[in-house]
N, C-alpha and C positions, 0 to 999 in steps of 0.2 A: 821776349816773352816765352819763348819756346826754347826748349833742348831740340837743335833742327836735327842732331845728330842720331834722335831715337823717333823721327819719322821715318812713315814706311812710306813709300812710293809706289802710288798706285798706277798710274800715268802720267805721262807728262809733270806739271807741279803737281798736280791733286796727289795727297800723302796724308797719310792718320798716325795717330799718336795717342799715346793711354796720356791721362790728364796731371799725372805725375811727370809728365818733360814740363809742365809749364812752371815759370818761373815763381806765379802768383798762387798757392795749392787753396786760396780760400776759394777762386773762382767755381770750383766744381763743386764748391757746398753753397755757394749762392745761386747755381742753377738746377740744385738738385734742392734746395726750401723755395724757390719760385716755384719748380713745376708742383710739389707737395702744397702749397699755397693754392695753386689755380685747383688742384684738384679737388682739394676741399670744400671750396667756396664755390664750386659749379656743380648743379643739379641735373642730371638725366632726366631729359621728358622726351616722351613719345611725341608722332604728329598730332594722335588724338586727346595731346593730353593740354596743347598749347592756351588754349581758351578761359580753360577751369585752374592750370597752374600760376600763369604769369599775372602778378598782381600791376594792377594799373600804373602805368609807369612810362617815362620815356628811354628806349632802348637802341640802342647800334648793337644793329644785326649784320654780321659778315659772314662769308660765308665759310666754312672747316674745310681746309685742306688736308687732304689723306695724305700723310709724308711723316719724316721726322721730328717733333715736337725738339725743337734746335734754339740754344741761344748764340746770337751774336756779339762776339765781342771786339772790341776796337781800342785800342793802347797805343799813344802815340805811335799812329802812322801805321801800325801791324792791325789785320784783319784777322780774326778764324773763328770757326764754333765749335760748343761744348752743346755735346746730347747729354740726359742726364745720367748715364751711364758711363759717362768718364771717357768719352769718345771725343778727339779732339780733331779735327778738318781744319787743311789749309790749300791753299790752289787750286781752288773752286771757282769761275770764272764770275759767279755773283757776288763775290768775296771783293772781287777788285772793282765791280763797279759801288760795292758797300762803303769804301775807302775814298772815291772821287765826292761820292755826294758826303758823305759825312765830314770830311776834311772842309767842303764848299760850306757844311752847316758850320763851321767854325767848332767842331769839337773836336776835344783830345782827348775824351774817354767816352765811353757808353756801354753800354749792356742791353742789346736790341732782340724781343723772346718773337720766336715767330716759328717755322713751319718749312721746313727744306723737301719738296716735292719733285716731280719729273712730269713732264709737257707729254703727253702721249695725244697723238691723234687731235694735235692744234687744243686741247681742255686738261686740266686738272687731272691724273691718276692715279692712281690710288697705290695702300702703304705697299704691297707687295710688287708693283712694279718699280719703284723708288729704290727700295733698300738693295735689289740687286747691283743697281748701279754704283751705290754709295760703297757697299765692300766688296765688287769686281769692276770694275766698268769692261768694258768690251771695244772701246774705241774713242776719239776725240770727240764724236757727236755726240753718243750719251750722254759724256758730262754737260755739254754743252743743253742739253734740253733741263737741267737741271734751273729750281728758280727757289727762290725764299720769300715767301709772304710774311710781312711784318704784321703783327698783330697786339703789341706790346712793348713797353718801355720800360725796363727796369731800372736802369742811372742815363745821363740826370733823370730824376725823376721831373712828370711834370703838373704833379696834383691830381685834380678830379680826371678821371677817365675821358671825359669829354673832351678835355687839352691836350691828352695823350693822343688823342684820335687824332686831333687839330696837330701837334708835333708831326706827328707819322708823317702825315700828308705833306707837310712841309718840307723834310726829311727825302722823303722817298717816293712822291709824289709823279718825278718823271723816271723814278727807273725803268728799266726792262725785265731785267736777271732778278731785281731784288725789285718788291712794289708793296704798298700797301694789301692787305688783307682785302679782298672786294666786299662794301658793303655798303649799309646805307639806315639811316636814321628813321626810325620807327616809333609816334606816337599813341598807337593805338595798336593792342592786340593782333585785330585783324590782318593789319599789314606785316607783322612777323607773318604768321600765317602766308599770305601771298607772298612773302621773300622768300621762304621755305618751299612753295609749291614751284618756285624760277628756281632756284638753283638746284635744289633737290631732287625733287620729279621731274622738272623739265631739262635739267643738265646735267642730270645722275651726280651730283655733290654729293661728298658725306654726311654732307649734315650743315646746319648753319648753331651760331653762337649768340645768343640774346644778352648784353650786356647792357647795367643799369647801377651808378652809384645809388640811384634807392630804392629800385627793386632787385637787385640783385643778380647776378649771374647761369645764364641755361645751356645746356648744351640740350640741341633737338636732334634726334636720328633717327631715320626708320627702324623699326622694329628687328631686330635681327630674330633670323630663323635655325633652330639647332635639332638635329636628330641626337637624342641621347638615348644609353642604355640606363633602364632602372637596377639597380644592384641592394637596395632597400627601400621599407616604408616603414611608416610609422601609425600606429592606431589612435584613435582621440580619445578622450577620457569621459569619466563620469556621462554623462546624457550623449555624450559624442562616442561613446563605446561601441564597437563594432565599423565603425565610418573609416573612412582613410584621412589620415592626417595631413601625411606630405608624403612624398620621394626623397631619397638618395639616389643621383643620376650620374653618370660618366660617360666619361668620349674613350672611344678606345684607340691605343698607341699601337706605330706599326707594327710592334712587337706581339698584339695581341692582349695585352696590360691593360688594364680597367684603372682609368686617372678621373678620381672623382671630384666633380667640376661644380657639384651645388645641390642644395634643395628646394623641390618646386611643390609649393604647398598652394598656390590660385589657378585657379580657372576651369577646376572641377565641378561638373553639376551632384546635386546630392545623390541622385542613384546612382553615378561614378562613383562617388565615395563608398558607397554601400559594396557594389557588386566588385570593383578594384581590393577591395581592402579583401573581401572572401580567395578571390582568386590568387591574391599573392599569399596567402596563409599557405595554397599549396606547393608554392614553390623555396617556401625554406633551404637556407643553408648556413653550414657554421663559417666561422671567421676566427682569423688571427686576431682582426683589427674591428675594434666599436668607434662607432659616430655616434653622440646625440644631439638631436636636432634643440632650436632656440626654447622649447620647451622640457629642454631635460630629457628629452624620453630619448633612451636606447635605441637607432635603428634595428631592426631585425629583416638582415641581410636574406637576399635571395638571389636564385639562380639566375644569371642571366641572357633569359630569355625573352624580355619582355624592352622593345625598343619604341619610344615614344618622341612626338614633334613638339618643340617648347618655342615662346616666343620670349625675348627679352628686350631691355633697353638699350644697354649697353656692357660690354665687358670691361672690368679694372683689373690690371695684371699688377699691380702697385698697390702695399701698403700706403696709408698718412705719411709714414715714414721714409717712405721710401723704397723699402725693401721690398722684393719681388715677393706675390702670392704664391705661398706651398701647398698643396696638395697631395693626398695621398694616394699614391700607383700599388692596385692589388692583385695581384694573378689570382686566376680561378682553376682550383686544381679541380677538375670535372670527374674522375673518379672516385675521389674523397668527398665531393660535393661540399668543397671549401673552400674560403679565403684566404691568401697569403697575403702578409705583408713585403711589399718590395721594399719602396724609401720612398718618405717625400722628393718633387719636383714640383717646377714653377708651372702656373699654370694660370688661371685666372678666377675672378667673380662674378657670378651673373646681377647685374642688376635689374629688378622687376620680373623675374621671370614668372609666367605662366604657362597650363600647359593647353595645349591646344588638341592634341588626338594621339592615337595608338597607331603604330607602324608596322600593321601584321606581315608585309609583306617585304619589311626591313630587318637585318637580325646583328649579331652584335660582333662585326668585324670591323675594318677600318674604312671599308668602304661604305658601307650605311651610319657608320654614326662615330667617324675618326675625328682625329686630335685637328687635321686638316681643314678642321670648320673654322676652328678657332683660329688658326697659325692664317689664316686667310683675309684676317680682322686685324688683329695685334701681333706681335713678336713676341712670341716665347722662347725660352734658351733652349738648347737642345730636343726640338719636339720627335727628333727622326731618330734619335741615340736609342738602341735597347734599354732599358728602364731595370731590367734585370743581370744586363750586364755592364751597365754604367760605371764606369772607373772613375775616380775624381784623379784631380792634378798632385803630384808629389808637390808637398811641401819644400822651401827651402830658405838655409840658414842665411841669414842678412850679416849678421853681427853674433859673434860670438866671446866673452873674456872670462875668465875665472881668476880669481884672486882666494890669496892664501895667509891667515895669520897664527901662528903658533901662542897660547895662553897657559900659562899653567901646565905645560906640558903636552898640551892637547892642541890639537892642529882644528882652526877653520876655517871654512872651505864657503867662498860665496862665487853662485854663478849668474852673468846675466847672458839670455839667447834673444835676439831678436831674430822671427822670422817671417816670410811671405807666405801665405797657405797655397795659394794659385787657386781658391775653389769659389772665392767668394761670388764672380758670375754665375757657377751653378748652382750654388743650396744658399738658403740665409743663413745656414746650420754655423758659418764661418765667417770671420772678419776678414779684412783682407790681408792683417798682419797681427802679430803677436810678440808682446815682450812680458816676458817668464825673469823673474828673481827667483831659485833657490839660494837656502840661507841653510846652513849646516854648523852648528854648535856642540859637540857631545859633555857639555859642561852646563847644559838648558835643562830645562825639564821638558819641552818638546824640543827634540834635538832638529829636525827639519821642518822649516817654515819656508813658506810660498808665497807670493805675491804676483798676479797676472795681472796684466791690461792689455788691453786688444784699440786696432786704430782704424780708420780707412786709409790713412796716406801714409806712406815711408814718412814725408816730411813728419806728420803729430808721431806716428811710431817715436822718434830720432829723436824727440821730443822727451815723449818718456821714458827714454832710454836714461837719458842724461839724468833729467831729477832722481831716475831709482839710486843710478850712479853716484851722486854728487851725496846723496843720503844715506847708505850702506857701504861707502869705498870710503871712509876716512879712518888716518890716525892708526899706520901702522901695517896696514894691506897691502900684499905686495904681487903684481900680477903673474903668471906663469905664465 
C-alpha cells in the first residue's frame, strides 16, 4: 500500500510519507470529502446555547479529543493513517494494536475516522501538545503516550449511526492505544448539558459532540476568548446613520503584520454604537487594500490603535472544500498613515463572534493581541514566517517533451510541461501540479493556443498528460 522507500523515519518504525507514496491515490480524496462532510453537517454551539439549539431528540454524546482529526486505514493486513492534509503515518504503536483487533473482527478492509491525541498527565491533551510529538518525537515514551479514539466508520459501512456506535464498541471495545470515543447515550437535553459539565468543566475536555440521525449533529465548546486589533468600521445606514455597524479586526504576526481574522458586528449596546462609531471617525487612514463587509459597505480603515476582547464559538481554518482560509496580512506604514498590501495567508474564521470590551491597557503588538491566540487553538501553516518576506517554493519540471511537424513549408511546434509548484501547503493561490499544452501554428489565424489543467496528485496530473498527448501528438509528429 505504501512507497516504504519515500518514508521518513522519525524514530524507531514511526516514519511519515506525503500520500502520493500510497499505492491507492483515491484514499486521500476519500478522507479529505469525509472531513468536508463532517464539517458541514456539524453545527457550533456555545454551553449556553445547548437548551434553546438542540431539538428534541435522542443523541450519543462523546466526548472531543484535542488531537489530529486522522483516518485510519486498514488493507489486507497493513495499518496507517491519513490526515487530511495528505500526511500519511505508519509505526505508531496504536497502529499495531488496530491490526490485532481488527484482523479478530474478521476484516480485510476498513476505513476507521477518529482523533490521534497524546496522554499528558494520566487525561486527554490537547492539539498543541500532540502535533509536536507527531513531527518530532523526542524519545520512545512519547510516542508511546500517543492513542487514537475512534469516533466513526467510514467502510464497511454500517447504517444508522446508532450501529456504528454498536460496531465501534465491538471493534475496539477492549483496546488500550486505540478505544472508542468516551461517551454515552443521551435522551433528553438536559443530560447533554450534564455530559458537557463532566468532561468539559470538570475534566477541562475540549468540548463534547451531540450526535442524532434525526436531530442532527453539534459540536459544543467553550466560548473561546481573542484580543484583536481594530483596523476598520463600518457605519449603518438610513435611520442607522451615525451608529457603528461592525469591525474589521486582526491578530498581529511576529513580524508586526496586521492578518485580518474577521468582522464583529454583535454585542454592542446602542451608546457603544453611537460614541465608537464618533471616535473611530477620528482615527482615519488610507489603504492599499478595501474590505466590504456582508452588507456591501466599504470598510473605512483606521489606525491601529484601538485593541479590543471578542468572544467566539469556534474557529474554521477550512474551506467546504477543503481548502485552507486566506486572509489578508497588511503592514501599517505609520508615517504615511497607511495600509500596505502584503499577500494573502491561511489563517481562519471566527464563528459567532461577539464583542465583549475595549483593552485600553492592551495595544497592537504581538504580545497583547498575536497570531499565537489562534496557533494555540488550530494549526496554521507558517504563522511564525515574516509575512513580508515570505518566499514560496521553486517550482519544478516533472515531465517535459516537445514535438515537431513541418506543413506547407512551415514548421509546428507543440509543447507539453508538466509540473509540481511546491506551494500548494502555503497559498490556495496554487494546485499542487500543472499540465500546460502550448500549440504553435504560423499557418492559423491564432498562431499560439494554450490549454491548462491543474491536479492534486502526480497520479490524476499523469492522467492528463496522456489524454492531452494521445489528442494533439498524432499522425506525423516527431518528438525532439
Amino acid at each position: 500500500m505504501i512507497d516504504r522507500s519515500r518514508v521518513d523515519r522519525k524514530l524507531g518504525d514511526y516514519g511519515v510519507a506525503p500520500a502520493s507514496a500510497l499505492a491507492d491515490q483515491s484514499l486521500l480524496a476519500q478522507v479529505q470529502e469525509s472531513r468536508r462532510l463532517s464539517r458541514a453537517r456539524t453545527r457550533a454551539v456555545a454551553r449556553d446555547e445547548i437548551a434553546a439549539t438542540l431539538p428534541a431528540a435522542e443523541y450519543h454524546v462523546s466526548r472531543k479529543y484535542d488531537g489530529e482529526y486522522t483516518v485510519l486505514v486498514w488493507r489486507d493486513g497493513e495499518a496507517f493513517t491519513i490526515n487530511e492534509g495528505g500526511m500519511v503515518r505508519v509505526g505508531l504503536p496504536f497502529l499495531a494494536e488496530a491490526a490485532k483487533l481488527l484482523a479478530a473482527a474478521r476484516l480485510d478492509r476498513a476505513m476507521i475516522v477518529g482523533e490521534t491525541y497524546v496522554v499528558m498527565e494520566g487525561r486527554p491533551g490537547r492539539y498543541y501538545d500532540v502535533m509536536p510529538v507527531l513531527r518530532n518525537p523526542a524519545s520512545q515514551a512519547e510516542i508511546a503516550r500517543l492513542r487514537f479514539a475512534v469516533f466513526d466508520i467510514l467502510s464497511p459501512h454500517a447504517g444508522p449511526f446508532a450501529e456504528t456506535v454498536k460496531r465501534i464498541q465491538a471493534i475496539f471495545g477492549k483496546g488500550k492505544l486505540i478505544h472508542p470515543a468516551e461517551g454515552a447515550w443521551a435522551t433528553k437535553v438536559d443530560v447533554v448539558e450534564k455530559l458537557y459539565a463532566k468532561w468539559v468543566e470538570g475534566e477541562r475536555a475540549e468540548g463534547v459532540v451531540a450526535r442524532s440521525d434525526a436531530g442532527g449533529q453539534f459540536k459544543i465548546k467553550p466560548r473561546l476568548t481573542l484580543n484583536l486589533v481594530v483596523v476598520g468600521y463600518t457605519e449603518g445606514t438610513d435611520d442607522r446613520r451615525g451608529l457603528l455597524h461592525d469591525l474589521l479586526c486582526a491578530v498581529v504576526r511576529p513580524d508586526a503584520t496586521f492578518h485580518i481574522v474577521g468582522r464583529i458586528g454583535g454585542g454592542f449596546t446602542e451608546d457603544q454604537r453611537r460614541s465608537f462609531c464618533d471616535e473611530l471617525r477620528g482615527l482615519s487612514a488610507d489603504s492599499d487594500y478595501t474590505e466590504v463587509n456582508l452588507d456591501h459597505l466599504a470598510y473605512q480603515m483606521v489606525r491601529p490603535e484601538w485593541t479590543i476582547q471578542i468572544e467566539c464559538v469556534d474557529l474554521l481554518t477550512e474551506t467546504t472544500r477543503g481548502g485552507p482560509i486566506e486572509r489578508m496580512v497588511l503592514a501599517f506604514n505609520a508615517p504615511a498613515g497607511k495600509y500596505e498590501i502584503v499577500r494573502r495567508l491561511p489563517l481562519c474564521a471566527l464563528i459567532g463572534p461577539s464583542f465583549v470590551r475595549r483593552l485600553p491597557d492592551k495595544s497592537a503588538r504581538p504580545e497583547d493581541a498575536g497570531v499565537a491566540q489562534i496557533t494555540d487553538v488550530v494549526e496554521i501553516v507558517a504563522p511564525e514566517r515574516e509575512a513580508t518576506k515570505l518566499a514560496l517554493q521553486t517550482s519544478e519540471i516533472v515531465r517535459r517533451e516537445v514535438y515537431v511537424k513541418t506543413l506547407r513549408g512551415a514548421k509546428m511546434v507543440r509543447k507539453l510541461l508538466l509540473w509540481k509548484t511546491n506551494k500548494e501547503r502555503d497559498t490556495a493561490e496554487f494546485p499542487a501540479y500543472v499540465v500546460y499544452l502550448t500549440d504553435f501554428s504560423p499557418n492559423r489565424q491564432t498562431a499560439l493556443e494554450r490549454e491548462i489543467r491543474v491536479a492534486s496528485t502526480l497520479d490524476a496530473a499523469e492522467r492528463m498528460w496522456e489524454e492531452l498527448r494521445d489528442k494533439y501528438v498524432v499522425g506525423g509528429w516527431v518528438k525532439v
